[in-house]
C-alpha positions in Angstrom: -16.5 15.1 12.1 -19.1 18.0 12.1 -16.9 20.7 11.0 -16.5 21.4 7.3 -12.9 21.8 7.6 -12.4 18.2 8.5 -14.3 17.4 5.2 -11.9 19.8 3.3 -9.3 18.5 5.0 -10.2 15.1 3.9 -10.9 16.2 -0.1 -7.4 17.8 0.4 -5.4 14.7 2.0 -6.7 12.2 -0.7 -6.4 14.2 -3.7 -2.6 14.4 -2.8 -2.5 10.8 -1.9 -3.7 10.5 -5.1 -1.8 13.1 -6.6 -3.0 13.2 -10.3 -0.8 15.8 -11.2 2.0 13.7 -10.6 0.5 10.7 -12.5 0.6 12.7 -16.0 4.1 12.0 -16.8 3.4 7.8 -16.2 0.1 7.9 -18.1 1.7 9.9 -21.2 4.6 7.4 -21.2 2.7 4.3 -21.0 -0.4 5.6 -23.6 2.1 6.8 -26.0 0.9 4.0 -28.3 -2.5 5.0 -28.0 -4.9 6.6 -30.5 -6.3 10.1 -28.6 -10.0 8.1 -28.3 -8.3 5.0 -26.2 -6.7 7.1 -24.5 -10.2 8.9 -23.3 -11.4 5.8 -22.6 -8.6 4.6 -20.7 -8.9 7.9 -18.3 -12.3 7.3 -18.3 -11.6 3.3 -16.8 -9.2 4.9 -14.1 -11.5 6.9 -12.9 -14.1 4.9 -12.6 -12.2 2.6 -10.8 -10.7 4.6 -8.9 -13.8 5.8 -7.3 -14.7 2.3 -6.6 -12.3 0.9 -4.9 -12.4 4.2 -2.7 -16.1 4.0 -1.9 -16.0 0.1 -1.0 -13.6 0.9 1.2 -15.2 3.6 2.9 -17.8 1.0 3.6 -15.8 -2.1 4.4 -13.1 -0.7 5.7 -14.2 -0.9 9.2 -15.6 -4.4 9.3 -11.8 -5.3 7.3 -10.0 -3.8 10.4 -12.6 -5.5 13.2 -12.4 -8.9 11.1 -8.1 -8.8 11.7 -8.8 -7.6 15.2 -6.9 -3.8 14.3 -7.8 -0.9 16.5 -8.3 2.2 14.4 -5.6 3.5 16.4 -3.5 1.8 15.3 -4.3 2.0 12.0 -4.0 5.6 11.9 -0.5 5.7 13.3 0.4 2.9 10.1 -1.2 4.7 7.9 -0.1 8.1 8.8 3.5 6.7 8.4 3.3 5.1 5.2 1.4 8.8 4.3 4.3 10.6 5.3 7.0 8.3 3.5 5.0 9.0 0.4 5.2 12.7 1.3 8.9 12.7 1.3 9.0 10.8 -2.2 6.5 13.2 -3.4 8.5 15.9 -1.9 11.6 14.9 -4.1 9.3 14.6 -6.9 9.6 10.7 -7.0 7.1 8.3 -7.1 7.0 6.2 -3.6 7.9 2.2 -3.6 4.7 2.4 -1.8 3.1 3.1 -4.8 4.9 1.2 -7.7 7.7 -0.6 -7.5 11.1 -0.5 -10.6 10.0 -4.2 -11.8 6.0 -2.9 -11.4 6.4 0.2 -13.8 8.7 -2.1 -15.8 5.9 -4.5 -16.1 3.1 -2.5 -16.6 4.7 -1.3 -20.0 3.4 -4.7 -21.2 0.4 -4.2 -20.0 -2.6 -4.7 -22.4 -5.1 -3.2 -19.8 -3.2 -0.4 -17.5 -6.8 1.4 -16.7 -6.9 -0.8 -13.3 -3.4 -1.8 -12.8 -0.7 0.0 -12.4 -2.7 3.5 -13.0 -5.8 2.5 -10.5 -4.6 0.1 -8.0 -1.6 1.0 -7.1 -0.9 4.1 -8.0 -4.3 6.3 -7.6 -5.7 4.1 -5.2 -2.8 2.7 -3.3 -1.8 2.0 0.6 -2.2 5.9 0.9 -5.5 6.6 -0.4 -6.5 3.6 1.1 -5.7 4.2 4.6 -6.5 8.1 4.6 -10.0 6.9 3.7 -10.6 4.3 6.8 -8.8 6.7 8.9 -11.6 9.8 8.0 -14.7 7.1 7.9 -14.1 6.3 11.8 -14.6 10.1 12.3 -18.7 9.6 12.5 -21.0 6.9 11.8 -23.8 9.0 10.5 -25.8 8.3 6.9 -24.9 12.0 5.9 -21.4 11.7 6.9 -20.7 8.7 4.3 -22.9 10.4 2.1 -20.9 13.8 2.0 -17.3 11.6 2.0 -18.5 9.6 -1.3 -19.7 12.9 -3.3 -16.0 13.8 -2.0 -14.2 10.8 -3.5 -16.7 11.1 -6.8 -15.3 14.5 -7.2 -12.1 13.7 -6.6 -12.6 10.8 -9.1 -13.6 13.6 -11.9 -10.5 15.8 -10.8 -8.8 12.3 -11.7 -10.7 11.9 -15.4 -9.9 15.4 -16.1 -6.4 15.3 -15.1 -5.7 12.2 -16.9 -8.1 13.3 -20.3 -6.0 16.1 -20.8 -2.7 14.2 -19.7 -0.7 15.7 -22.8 -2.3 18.8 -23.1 -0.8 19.2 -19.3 1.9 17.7 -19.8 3.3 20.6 -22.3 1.7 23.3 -20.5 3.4 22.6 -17.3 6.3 20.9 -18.6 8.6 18.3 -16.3 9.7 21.5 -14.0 5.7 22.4 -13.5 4.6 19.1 -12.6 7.8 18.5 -10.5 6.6 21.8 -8.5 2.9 21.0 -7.8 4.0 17.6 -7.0 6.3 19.0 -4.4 3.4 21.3 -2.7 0.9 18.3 -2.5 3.9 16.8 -0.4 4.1 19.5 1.9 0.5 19.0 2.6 0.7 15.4 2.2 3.5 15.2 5.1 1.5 17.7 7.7 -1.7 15.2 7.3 0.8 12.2 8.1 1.8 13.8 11.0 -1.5 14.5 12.6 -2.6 11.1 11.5 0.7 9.4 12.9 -0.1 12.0 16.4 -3.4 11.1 16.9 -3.1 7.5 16.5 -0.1 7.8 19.3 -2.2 9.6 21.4 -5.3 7.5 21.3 -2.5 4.5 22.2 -1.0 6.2 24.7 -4.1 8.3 26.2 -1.4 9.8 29.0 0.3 11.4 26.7 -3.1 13.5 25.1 -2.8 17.1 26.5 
């Protein structure tokens, strides 16, 4: 991975994983109860933990897929599918089952602490971002190359914070339509990353079939 277009690529594919833009309408609905400095301070919670659970898993994520005995191959071709299932939701401005479930959004308005769970874990850092982050870690096992990938995820965690600080500010600048549109183009790019993912993995499988 010593091309900088792999790292773009990689900024790219999680912050549509992630897809912020898309989370505005769930965090405005479930901090409508919330005075404007608890809401800062939940944004600020999300992404903080956001980051997190991205960074240990840039780090454990390959001793997690030797420990099950899963080749990264293999892993790539799951992941790139659930990626590209997400796409289409994303596509039809939805949010995927992958991410949350009817009975979890349902739950989480009862929620006293929604920072982690549902806005975290799983819907900013879910199977998705997850997988795309394992998937780009394998790429190089160099110092600077897990340096570079955490300032990545650090600054996608502050595109998060700013997103979600400004959540209703956004929300009425865009409006439903806006959102609904930007959401739409992150699936577009979301669903040419699955492939390649979902390719590569199949080729690494079945090495005859690499060009």
């Amino acid at each position: 991975m010593n091309e900088w277009t792999e790292y773009l690529k990689f900024l790219a594919a999680v912050t549509s994983v992630a897809n912020p833009i898309g989370l505005i309408p769930i965090f405005v609905t479930l901090t409508v109860a919330c005075t404007k400095r608890e809401r800062q301070s939940i944004a600020r919670q999300t992404c903080l933990a956001f980051a997190c659970v991205l960074i240990i898993t840039l780090f454990a994520g390959e001793p997690l897929l030797g420990f099950f005995g899963i080749t990264v191959a293999s892993f790539k071709t799951a992941g790139g599918i659930i990626i590209l299932l997400m796409a289409i939701s994303m596509v039809h401005a939805k949010v995927s089952p992958a991410k949350q479930t009817k009975e979890e959004a349902v739950d989480a308005i009862d929620k006293k602490t929604i920072a982690i769970v549902p806005l975290c874990i799983p819907l900013l850092a879910g199977p998705g971002s997850i997988s795309t982050v394992i998937v780009y870690s394998q790429h190089s096992y160099s110092i600077v190359h897990f340096l570079l990938l955490t300032v990545e995820i650090i600054v996608i965690a502050l595109i998060v914070w700013i997103c979600l600080s400004s959540a209703h500010f956004i929300a009425k600048l865009l409006g439903q339509t806006g959102i609904n549109v930007i959401t739409r183009i992150m699936g577009l790019v979301l669903a040419a990353i699955g492939v390649e993912f979902i390719t590569h993995g199949i080729m690494e499988i079945f090495p005859v079939l690499a060009p």
